[in-house]
C-alpha positions in Angstrom: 41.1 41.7 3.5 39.6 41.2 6.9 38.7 44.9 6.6 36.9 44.3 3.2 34.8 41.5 4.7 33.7 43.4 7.7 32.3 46.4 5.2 30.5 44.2 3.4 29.0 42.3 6.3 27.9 45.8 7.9 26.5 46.7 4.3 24.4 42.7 3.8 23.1 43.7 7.2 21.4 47.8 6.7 20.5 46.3 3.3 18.8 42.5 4.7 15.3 43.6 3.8 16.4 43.5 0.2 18.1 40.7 -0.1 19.3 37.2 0.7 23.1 36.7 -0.1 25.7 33.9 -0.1 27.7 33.0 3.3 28.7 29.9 4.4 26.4 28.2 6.3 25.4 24.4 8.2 24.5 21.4 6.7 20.5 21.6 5.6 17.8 20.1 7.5 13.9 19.8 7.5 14.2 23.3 8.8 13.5 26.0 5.6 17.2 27.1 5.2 18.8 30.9 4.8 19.2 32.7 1.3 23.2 33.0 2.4 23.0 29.1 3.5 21.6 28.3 -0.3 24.5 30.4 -2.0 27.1 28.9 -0.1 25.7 25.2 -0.9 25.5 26.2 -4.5 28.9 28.2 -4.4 27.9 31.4 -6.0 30.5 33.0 -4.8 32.7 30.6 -7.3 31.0 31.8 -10.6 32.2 34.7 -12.0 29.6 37.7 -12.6 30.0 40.6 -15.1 29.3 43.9 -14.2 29.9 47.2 -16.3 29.2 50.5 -13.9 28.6 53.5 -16.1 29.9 56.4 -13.4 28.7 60.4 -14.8 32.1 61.9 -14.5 30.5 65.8 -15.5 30.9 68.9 -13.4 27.0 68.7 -12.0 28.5 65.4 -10.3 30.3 68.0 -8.1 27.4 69.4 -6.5 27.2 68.6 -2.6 29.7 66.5 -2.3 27.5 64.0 -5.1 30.6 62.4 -6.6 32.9 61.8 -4.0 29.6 59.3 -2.2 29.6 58.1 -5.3 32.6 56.6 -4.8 32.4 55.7 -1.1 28.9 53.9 -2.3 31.0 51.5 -5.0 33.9 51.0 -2.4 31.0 49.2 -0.3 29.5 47.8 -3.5 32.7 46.4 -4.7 33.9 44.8 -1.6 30.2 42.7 -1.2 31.1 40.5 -4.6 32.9 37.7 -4.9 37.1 38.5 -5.9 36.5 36.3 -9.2 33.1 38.5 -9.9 34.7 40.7 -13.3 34.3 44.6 -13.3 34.6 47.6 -15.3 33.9 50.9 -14.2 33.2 53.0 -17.0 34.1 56.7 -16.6 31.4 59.2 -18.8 31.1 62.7 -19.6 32.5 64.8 -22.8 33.3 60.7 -24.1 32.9 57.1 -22.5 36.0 55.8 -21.3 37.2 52.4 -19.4 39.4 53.0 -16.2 39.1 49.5 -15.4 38.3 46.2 -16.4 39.1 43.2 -14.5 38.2 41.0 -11.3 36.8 42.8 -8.5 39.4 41.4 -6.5 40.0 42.1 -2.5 41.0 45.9 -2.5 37.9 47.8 -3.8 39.7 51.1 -3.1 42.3 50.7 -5.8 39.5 49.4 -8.3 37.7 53.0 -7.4 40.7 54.7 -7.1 41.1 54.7 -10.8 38.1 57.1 -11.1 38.7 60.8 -12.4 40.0 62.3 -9.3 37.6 65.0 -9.8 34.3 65.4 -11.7 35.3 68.4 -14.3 33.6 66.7 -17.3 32.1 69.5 -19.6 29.3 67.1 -21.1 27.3 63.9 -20.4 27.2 61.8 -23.7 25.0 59.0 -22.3 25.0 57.0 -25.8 28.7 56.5 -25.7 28.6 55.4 -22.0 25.9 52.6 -23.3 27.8 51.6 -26.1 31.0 51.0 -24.1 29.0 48.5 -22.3 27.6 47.0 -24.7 31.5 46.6 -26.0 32.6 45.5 -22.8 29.7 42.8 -22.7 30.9 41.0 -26.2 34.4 40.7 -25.1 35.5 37.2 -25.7 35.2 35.4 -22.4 32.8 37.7 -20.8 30.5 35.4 -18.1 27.8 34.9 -18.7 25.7 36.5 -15.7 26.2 40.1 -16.6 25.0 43.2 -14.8 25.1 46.7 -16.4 24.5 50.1 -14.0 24.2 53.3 -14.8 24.6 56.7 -12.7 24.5 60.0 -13.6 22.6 62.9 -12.4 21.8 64.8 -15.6 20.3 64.4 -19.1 22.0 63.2 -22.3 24.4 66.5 -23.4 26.8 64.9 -25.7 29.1 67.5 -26.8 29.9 68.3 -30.4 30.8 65.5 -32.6 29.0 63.0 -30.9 27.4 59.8 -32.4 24.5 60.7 -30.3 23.7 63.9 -31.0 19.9 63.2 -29.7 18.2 61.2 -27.7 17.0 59.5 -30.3 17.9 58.5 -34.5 19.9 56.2 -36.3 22.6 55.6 -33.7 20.1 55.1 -31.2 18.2 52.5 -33.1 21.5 50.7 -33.7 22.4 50.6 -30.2 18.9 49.5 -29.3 20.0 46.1 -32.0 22.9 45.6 -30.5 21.6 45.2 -27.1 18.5 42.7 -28.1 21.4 40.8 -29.7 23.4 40.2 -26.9 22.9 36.6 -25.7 23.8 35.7 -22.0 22.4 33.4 -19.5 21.3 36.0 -17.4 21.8 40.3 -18.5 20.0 42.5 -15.7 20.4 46.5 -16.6 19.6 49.2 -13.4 19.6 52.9 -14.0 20.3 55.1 -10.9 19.1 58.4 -11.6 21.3 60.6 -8.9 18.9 63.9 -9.3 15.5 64.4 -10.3 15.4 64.5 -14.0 17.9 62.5 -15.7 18.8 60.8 -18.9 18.8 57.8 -16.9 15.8 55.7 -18.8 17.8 55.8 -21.8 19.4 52.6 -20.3 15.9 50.9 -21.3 15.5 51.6 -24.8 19.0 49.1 -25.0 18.4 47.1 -22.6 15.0 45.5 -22.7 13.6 45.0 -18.8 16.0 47.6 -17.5 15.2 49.0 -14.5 14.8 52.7 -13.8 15.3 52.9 -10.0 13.4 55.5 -8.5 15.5 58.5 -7.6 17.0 59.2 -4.2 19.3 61.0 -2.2 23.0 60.3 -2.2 22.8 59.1 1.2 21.0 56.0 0.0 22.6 55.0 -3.3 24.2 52.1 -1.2 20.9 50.3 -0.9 20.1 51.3 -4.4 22.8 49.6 -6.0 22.2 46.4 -3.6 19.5 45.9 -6.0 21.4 44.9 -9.1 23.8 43.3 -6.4 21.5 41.1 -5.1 19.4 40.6 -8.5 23.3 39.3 -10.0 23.5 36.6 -7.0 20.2 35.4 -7.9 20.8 35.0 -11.5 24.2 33.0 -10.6 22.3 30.4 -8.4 19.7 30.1 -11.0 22.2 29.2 -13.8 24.3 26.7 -11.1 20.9 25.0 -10.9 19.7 24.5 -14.2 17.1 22.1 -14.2 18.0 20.8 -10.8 14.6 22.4 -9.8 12.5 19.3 -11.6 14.3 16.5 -10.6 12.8 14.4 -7.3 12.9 11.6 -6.0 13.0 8.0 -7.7 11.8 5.0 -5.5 12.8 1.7 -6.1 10.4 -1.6 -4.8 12.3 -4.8 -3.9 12.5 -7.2 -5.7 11.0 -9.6 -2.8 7.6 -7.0 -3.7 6.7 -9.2 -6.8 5.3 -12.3 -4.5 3.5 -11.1 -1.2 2.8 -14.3 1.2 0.1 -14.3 4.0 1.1 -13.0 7.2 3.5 -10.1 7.6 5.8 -9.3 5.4 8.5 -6.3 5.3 10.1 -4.5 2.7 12.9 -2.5 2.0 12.1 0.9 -0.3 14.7 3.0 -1.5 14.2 6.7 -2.2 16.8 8.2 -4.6 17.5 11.3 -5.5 18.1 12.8 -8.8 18.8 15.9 -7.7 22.5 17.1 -8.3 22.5 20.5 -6.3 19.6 20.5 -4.0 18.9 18.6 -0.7 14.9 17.1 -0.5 13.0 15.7 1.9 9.7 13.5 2.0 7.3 13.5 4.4 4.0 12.4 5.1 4.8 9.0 3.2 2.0 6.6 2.5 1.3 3.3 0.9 -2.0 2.7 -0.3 -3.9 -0.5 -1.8 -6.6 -1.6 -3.1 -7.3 -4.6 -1.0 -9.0 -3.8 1.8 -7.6 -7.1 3.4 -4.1 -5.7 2.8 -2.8 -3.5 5.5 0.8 -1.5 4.7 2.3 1.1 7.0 5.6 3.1 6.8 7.1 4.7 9.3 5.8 8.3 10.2 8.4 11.5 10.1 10.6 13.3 7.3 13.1 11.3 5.5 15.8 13.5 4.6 17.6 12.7 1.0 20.9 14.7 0.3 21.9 16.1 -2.9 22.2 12.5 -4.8 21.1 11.2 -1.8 19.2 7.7 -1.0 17.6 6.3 2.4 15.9 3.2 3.0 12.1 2.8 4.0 10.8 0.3 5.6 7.0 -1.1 4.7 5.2 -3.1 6.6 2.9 -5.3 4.6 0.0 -7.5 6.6 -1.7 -9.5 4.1 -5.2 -11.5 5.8 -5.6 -14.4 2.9 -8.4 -15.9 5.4 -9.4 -19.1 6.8 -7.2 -22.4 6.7 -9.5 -25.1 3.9 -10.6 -28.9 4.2 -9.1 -29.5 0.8 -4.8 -30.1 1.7 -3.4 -28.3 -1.5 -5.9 -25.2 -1.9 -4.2 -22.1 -2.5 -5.6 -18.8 -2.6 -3.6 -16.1 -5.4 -4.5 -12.3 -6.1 -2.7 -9.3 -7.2 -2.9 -5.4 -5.7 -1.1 -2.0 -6.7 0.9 -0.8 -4.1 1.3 3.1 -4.5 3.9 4.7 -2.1 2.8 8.6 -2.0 4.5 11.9 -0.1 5.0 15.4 0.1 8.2 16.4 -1.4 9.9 19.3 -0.4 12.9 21.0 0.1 14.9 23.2 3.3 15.4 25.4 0.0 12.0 25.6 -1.1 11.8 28.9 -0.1 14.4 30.4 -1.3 13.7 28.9 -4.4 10.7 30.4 -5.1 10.8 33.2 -3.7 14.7 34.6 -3.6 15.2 32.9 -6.8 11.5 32.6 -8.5 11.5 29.6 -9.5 8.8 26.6 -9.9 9.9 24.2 -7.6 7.4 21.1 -7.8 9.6 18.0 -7.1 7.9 15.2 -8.1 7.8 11.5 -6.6 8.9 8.6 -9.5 8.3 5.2 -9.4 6.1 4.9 -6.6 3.4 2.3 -8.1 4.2 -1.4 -8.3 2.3 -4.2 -9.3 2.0 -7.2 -6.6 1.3 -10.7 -6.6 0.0 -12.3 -3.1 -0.3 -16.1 -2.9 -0.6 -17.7 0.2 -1.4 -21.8 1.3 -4.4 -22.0 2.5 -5.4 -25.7 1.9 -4.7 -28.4 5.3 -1.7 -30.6 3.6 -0.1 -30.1 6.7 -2.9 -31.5 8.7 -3.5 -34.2 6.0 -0.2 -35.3 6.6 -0.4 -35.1 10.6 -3.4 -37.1 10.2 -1.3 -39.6 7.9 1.3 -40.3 10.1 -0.8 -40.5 13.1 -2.3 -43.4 11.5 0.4 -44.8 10.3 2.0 -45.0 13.9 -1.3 -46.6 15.0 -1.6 -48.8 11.9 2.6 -49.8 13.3 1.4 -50.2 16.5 -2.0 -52.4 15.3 0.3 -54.8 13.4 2.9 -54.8 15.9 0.0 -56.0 18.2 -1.3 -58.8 15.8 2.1 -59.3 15.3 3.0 -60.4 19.3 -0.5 -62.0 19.6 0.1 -63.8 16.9 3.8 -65.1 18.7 1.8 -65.4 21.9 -0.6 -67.7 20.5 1.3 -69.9 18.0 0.0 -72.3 15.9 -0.8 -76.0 17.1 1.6 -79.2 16.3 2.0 -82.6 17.5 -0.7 -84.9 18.8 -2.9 -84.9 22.0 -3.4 -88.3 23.3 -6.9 -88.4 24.7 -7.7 -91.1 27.6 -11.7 -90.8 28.2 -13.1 -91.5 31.6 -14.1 -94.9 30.7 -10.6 -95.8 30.0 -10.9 -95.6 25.9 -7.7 -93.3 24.0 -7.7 -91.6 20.9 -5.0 -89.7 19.2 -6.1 -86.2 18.0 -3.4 -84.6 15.6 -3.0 -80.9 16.1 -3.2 -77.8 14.0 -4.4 -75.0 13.4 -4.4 -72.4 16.3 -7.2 -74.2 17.9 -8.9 -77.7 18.3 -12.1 -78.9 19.7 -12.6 -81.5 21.7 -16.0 -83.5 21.1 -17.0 -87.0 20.9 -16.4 -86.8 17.4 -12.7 -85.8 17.4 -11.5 -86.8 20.9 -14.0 -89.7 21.9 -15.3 -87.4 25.0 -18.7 -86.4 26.4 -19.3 -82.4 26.9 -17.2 -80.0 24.8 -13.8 -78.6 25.2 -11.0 -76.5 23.3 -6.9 -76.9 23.0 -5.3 -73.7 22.1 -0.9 -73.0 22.5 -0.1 -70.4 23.9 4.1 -69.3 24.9 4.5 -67.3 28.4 5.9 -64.4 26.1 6.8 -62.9 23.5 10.7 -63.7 23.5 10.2 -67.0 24.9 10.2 -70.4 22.6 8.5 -72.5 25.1 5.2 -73.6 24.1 2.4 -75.0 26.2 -0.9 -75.7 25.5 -3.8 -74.6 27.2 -6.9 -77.1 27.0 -10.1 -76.3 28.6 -12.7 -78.9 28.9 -16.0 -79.3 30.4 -17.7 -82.7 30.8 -21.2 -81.7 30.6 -20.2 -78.8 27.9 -21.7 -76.2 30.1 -19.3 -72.9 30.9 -20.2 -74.0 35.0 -18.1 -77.2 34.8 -14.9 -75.9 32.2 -11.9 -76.8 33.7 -8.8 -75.6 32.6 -4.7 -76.6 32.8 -1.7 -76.4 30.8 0.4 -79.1 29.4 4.1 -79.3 28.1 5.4 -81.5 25.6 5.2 -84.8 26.9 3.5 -84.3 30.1 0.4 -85.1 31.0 -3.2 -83.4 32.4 -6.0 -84.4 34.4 -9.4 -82.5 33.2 -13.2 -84.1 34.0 -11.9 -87.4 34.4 -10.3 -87.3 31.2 -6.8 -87.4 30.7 -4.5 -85.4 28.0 -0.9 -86.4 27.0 0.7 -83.6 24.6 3.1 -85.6 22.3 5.3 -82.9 20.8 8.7 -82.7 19.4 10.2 -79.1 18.8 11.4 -78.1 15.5 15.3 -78.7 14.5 17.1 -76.4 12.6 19.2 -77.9 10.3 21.0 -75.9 7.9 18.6 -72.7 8.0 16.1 -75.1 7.7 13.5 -75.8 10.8 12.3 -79.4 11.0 10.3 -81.8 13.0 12.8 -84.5 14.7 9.7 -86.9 15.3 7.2 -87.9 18.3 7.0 -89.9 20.9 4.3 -91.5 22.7 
């Protein structure tokens, strides 16, 4: 077997200008990959190709040395398909008939082996030789990627009897049905003429799009029949792909991509592929808007998706929804398409179309999406910083009125009031301040009686009376006085008669006062 493989890698390499064939290769990147990488990926070697070789058996195939290359040609032939590809070699001359018809297998030289050992034949019926193939092709479970090749280096000379008498007639015409009846995925005819005039475009008038190679010398029949090799390969990838060749690449927005908020924002795209044989990649990927406010970038460089494939992208969304507003709920709302574009390709593309000829255009799906962007713009937050500010400063205003207030409590009790010229007068306190006058206290000038504790947390109260004999601010004098002692002010004399509240039962109450 080893053998086998190194004649056909010797023949894949005279014959490379011709054609791209399958052998295993590395997994696919951004770089455009090998015909032989492709057919490995698609395992062409696993699909099972028909081919029917018509071999001219007649005595003219003796003629320097013509039939025994023959033979050494299909040896090199054989051993370059795939064990599981299905062939019969049809031998031709006075009649058509099948030396073999099976799979190619590893051992070429026993599937050529079974050739005539000699070419002794006296005729060269090329009709029966066609229809033998076209029998062989409607055998039940024939693949469906069928090759037919012909070579022979004379004209049609049926012998006597024959149902092709001509090269043209009844039988003709029937065979010529026959062959635009056949229905396969994929039926390639070639027709080798081995000398220079031949019966050899015959093949065509049966086989619609045959090809009539152009003749040559013995010497290079190996990279003739390469042709139908190599067109056979093609035809198997092009069936294993199907359709693959229109799928793409579906992208899916998040779901976080129906509300955009100011600021920056990122997303997470996902690219899917619905391809089921071939690897793609994207590159050049873009997101465009219409908002001019709106900025969105992606990452630069190829994304590489394999065969049913996905990848993450990540967009970066910058949204400018523009000043801050006086009013504390104002919000500002609009909406924008977001279109994610790219190139999509393939490390196949070339191969595709040209190896394979086929109209590779993978498309891009689902790229658009509709957005909404809202975004708080009004100044609640400062409405409220405001709000609490003065509230701590309203706090703090009441906690002052509050201690002034304790600081300066209310008057109670009586101020006896002895005037310089020895006359006293009782003036009942209340309020948080009292004059004294002639009127109320009997006294020249003016003068005022406020309480007044030494803090906050104390409960002693004194009172604080100013007084001025002549009322002027020069002469004020000023002094305190506790309950039940007494002050000298101008020449006038103040006793504070004051008993402090008892609390009896939760209740505060005045025990009485003395004088």
């Amino acid at each position: 077997m080893g053998s086998v493989r190194r004649t056909a890698a010797g023949l894949l390499a005279v014959l490379a200008a011709l054609t791209a064939v399958g052998l295993p290769g590395g997994p696919v990147t951004a770089a455009p990959a090998a015909g032989d990488e492709v057919y490995a990926a698609l395992g062409v070697n696993r699909v099972a190709g028909d081919y029917v070789v018509l071999v001219d058996v007649s005595r003219s195939m003796r003629e320097g040395g013509r039939y025994e290359r023959v033979k050494a040609s299909l040896r090199s032939f054989l051993a370059a398909l795939a064990p599981d590809d299905r062939i019969a070699l049809v031998a031709f001359a006075d009649s058509a008939r099948v030396v073999h018809d099976g799979p190619a297998g590893r051992f070429p030289d026993q599937v050529v082996g079974k050739l005539p050992r000699t070419a002794d034949g006296q005729h060269t019926d090329i009709g029966a030789a066609i229809e033998t193939s076209l029998r062989l092709l409607n055998r039940q479970g024939a693949p469906q990627i069928a090759t037919v090749v012909l070579l022979t280096d004379g004209r049609h000379d049926p012998p006597t009897g024959s149902a092709y008498p001509f090269e043209q007639g009844y039988a003709w015409n029937q065979l010529a049905g026959a062959g635009r009846s056949l229905r396969k995925a994929s039926l390639n005819a070639y027709a080798v003429p081995l000398a220079g005039s031949t019966g050899a475009p015959l093949l065509a008038r049966v086989y619609p799009g045959a090809r009539i190679l152009a003749p040559a010398s013995i010497d290079r029949l190996g990279e003739q029949l390469e042709q139908p090799k190599s067109a056979a390969r093609a035809a198997k990838a092009r069936n294993v792909l199907g359709d693959d060749v229109s799928h793409g690449i579906q992208v899916t927005w998040p779901a976080a991509t129906g509300r955009i908020a100011a600021g920056r924002t990122r997303l997470e795209v996902r690219l899917r592929s619905t391809a089921t044989r071939i690897p793609l990649v994207v590159d050049h990927l873009a997101v465009r808007s219409d908002r001019p406010d709106l900025r969105v970038t992606v990452p630069a460089g190829p994304v590489e998706l394999p065969v049913g494939g996905t990848a993450t992208v990540p967009v970066t969304v910058e949204w400018d929804a523009g000043p801050r507003r006086v009013a504390p709920l104002s919000q500002v709302t609009a909406s924008t398409t977001l279109t994610l574009s790219g190139d999509v390709g393939s490390p196949w593309a070339d191969v595709l179309t040209g190896d394979l000829g086929l109209a590779f255009a993978p498309r891009l799906d689902g790229g658009a999406t509709r957005v909404s962007l809202s975004a708080e713009r009004g100044s609640l937050r400062w409405w409220v910083t405001g709000g609490a500010l003065l509230l701590v400063l309203a706090l703090a205003g009441v906690g002052w009125w509050v201690r002034r207030r304790r600081l300066a409590p209310p008057l109670a009790g009586t101020l006896w009031v002895r005037a310089p010229g020895g006359e006293e007068r009782e003036l009942p306190l209340a309020g948080r301040r009292a004059a004294l006058t002639a009127g109320s206290a009997g006294l020249p000038g003016y003068g005022e009686v406020t309480a007044s504790r030494a803090s906050a947390a104390s409960s002693e109260i004194h009172l604080v009376i100013r007084y001025s004999p002549d009322g002027s601010a020069v002469g004020r004098q000023a002094g305190t006085c506790g309950p039940g002692e007494t002050v000298e002010l101008g020449g006038a004399a103040f006793t504070w008669r004051y008993v402090a509240p008892v609390r009896r039962g939760g209740v505060a109450s005045v025990s009485g006062a003395a004088r």
